[in-house]
PLY file of the C-alpha trace (Angstrom):
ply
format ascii 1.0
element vertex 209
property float x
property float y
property float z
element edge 208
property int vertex1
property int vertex2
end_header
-18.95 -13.01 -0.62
-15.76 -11.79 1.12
-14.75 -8.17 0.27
-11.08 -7.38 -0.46
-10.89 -3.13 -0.03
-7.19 -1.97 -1.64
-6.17 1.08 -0.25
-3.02 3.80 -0.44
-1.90 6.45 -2.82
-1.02 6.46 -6.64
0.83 2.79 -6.31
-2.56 1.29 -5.22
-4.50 3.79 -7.38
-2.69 2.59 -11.07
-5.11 4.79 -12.86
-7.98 3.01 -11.91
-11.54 4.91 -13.38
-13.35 6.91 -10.91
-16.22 5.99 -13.33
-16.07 2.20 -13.01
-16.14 0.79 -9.33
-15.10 -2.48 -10.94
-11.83 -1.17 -12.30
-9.06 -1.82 -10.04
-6.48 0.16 -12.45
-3.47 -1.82 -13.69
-1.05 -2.50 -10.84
-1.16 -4.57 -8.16
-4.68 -4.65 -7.05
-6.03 -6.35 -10.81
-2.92 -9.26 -10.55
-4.01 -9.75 -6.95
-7.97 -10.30 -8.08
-6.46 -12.24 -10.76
-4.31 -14.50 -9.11
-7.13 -15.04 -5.84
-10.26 -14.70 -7.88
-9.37 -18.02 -10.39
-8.63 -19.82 -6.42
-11.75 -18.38 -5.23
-14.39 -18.18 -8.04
-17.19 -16.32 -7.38
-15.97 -15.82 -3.44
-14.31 -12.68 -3.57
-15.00 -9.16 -4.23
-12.42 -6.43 -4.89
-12.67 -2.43 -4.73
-9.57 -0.65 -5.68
-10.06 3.11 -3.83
-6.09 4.24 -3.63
-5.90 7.86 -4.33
-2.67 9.65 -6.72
-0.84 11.50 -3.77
-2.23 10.28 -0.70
-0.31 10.70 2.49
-1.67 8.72 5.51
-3.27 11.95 6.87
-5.43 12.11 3.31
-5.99 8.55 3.65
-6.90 9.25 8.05
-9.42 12.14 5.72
-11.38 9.69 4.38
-12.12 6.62 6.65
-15.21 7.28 7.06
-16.90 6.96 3.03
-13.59 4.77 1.70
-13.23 2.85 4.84
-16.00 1.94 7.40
-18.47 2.97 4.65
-17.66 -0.01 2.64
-17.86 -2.99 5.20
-14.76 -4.46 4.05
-13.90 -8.13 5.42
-10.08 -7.34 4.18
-8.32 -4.09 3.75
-4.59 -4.05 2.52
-3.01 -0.48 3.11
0.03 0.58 1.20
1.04 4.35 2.50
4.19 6.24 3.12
6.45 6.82 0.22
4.49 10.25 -0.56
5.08 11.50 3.48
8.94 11.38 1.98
8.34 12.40 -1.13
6.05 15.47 -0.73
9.09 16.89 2.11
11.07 17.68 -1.51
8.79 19.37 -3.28
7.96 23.19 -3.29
5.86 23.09 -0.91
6.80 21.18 1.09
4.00 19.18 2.24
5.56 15.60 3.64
4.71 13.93 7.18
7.49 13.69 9.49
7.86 10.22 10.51
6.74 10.31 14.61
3.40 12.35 12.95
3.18 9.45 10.21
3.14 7.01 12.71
0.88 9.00 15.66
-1.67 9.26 12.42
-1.75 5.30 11.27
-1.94 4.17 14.71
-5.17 6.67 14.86
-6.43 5.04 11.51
-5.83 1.55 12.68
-7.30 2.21 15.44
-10.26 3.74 14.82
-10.64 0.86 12.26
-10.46 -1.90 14.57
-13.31 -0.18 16.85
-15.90 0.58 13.81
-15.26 -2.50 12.31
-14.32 -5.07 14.19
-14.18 -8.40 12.24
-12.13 -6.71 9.63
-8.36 -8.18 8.81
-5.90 -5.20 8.09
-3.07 -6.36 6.03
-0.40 -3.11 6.37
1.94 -3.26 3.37
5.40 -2.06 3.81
6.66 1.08 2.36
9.60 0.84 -0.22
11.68 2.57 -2.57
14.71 2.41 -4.74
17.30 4.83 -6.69
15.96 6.08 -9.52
15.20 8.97 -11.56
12.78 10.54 -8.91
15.15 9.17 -6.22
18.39 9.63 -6.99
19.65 12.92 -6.03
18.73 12.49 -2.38
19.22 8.93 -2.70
20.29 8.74 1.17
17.23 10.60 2.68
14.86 9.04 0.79
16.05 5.58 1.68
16.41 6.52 5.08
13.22 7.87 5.49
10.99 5.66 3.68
12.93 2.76 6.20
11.81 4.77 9.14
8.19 4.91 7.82
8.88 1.12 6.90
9.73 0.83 10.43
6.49 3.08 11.92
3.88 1.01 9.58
5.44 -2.49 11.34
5.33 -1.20 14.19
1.17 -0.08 13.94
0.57 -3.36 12.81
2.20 -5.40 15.51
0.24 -3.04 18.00
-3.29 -3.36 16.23
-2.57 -7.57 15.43
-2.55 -6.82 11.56
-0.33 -8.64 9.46
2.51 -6.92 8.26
3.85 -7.73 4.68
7.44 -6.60 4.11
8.01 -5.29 0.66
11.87 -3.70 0.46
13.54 -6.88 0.98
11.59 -8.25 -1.69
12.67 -5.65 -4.25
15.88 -5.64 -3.04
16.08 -9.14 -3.52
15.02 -8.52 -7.06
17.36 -6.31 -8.33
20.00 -8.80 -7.64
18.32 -10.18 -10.96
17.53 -7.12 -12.96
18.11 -3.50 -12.48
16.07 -1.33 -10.26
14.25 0.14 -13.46
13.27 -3.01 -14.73
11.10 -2.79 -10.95
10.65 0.43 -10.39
11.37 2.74 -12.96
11.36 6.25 -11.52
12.18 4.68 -8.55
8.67 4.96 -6.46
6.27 3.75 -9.18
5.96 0.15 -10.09
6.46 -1.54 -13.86
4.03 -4.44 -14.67
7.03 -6.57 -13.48
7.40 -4.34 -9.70
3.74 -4.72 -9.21
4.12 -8.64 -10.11
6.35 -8.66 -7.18
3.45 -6.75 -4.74
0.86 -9.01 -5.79
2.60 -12.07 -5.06
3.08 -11.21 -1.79
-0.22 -9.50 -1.05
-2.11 -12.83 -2.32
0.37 -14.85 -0.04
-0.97 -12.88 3.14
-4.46 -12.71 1.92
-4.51 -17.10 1.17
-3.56 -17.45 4.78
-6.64 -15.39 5.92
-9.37 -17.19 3.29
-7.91 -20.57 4.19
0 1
1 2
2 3
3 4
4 5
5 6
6 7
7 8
8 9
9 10
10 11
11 12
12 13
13 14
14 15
15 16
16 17
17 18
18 19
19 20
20 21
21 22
22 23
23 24
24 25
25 26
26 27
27 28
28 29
29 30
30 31
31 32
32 33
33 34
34 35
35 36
36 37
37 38
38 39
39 40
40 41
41 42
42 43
43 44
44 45
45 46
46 47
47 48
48 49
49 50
50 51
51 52
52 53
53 54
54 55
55 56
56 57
57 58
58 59
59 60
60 61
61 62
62 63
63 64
64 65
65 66
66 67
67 68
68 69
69 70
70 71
71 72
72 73
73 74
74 75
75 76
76 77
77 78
78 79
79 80
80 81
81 82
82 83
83 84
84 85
85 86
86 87
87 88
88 89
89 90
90 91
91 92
92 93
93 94
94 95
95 96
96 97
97 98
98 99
99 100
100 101
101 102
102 103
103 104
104 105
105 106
106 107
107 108
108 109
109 110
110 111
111 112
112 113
113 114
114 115
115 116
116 117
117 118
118 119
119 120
120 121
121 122
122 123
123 124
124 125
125 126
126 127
127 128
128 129
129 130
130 131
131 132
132 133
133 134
134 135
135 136
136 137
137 138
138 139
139 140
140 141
141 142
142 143
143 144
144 145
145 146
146 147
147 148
148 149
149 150
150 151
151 152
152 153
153 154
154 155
155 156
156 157
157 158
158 159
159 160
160 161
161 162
162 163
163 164
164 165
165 166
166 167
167 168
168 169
169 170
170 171
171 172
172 173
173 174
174 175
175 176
176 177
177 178
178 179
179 180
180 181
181 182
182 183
183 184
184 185
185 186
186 187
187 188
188 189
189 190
190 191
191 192
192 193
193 194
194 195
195 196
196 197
197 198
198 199
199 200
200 201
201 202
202 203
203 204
204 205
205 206
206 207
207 208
């Protein structure tokens, strides 16, 4: 059985139980085991361990129990809207983007040395205006495009697949408003995380053949 590790911060995490390692939360992680796991019955395991507020140095913190630990055969990664996000708050506690990048490339890295067979599918960072968003509209989408631009670059220099998510909302709200997507701006509806899953499972079906 094939092992499909989801990992990132409160997008990935969906409120999954820390009392049920089965629960993958309800986002994008459960459509994605839905949509692979009726094409691969019985082939496929998922673990859902995204954490609420994860930057990529919290998520750098832990590759050793939530990464190598669990002998994944897939890992999808999903980080970088938080090393924006955090820069507004009162403490100011975001990642500048050459340190966001200097940090995946260590992750990756480190990744493809401890376990070596393992396919890393890096999922781009995105973002639209919205109530969390809107005020500094401008920085936020320019940052979040530079981290968009850091996390492609890590994964053409560690041979990961990249999976481009912005143009895909983008693309969407030609057909309904960015709230319909992403309400707050950051945080996926039902419908946003629709749009993630389909394009994680994409990547992932090319892998499993």
């Amino acid at each position: 059985m094939k092992k499909i590790l989801f990992q990132g911060d409160s997008i990935t995490d969906a409120h999954r139980s820390r009392d049920d390692r089965k629960s993958l939360g309800f986002g994008y992680p459960t459509q994605v085991a839905g949509l692979l796991g009726k094409e691969y019955p019985g082939r496929l395991e998922f673990v859902n361990l995204g954490i609420s507020g994860n930057r990529v140095v919290d998520l750098y913190a832990r590759i050793g129990a939530d990464f190598i630990e669990e002998k994944p055969d897939f890992v999808t990664i999903l980080i970088g809207i938080n090393d924006v996000w955090h820069e507004f708050g009162a403490k100011r506690n975001g990642i500048e983007n050459p340190k966001f990048r200097r940090v995946y490339s260590m992750l990756v890295e480190e990744l493809r040395h401890k376990l070596p067979g393992v396919e890393i599918l890096i999922l781009e960072p995105f973002v639209l205006e919205g109530a969390a968003t809107e005020q500094k509209w401008d920085i936020f989408r320019d940052e979040t495009a530079m981290r968009a631009a850091s996390s492609k670059a890590v994964a053409e220099e560690y041979g990961c697949t990249f999976v481009p998510l912005q143009k895909i909302f983008d693309e969407a709200c030609k057909k309904a408003p960015a709230a319909y997507w992403l309400p707050d701006g950051v945080h996926p509806s039902a419908m946003g995380h629709g749009l993630i899953a389909a394009a994680v499972a994409d990547a992932l079906r090319q892998k499993l053949g």
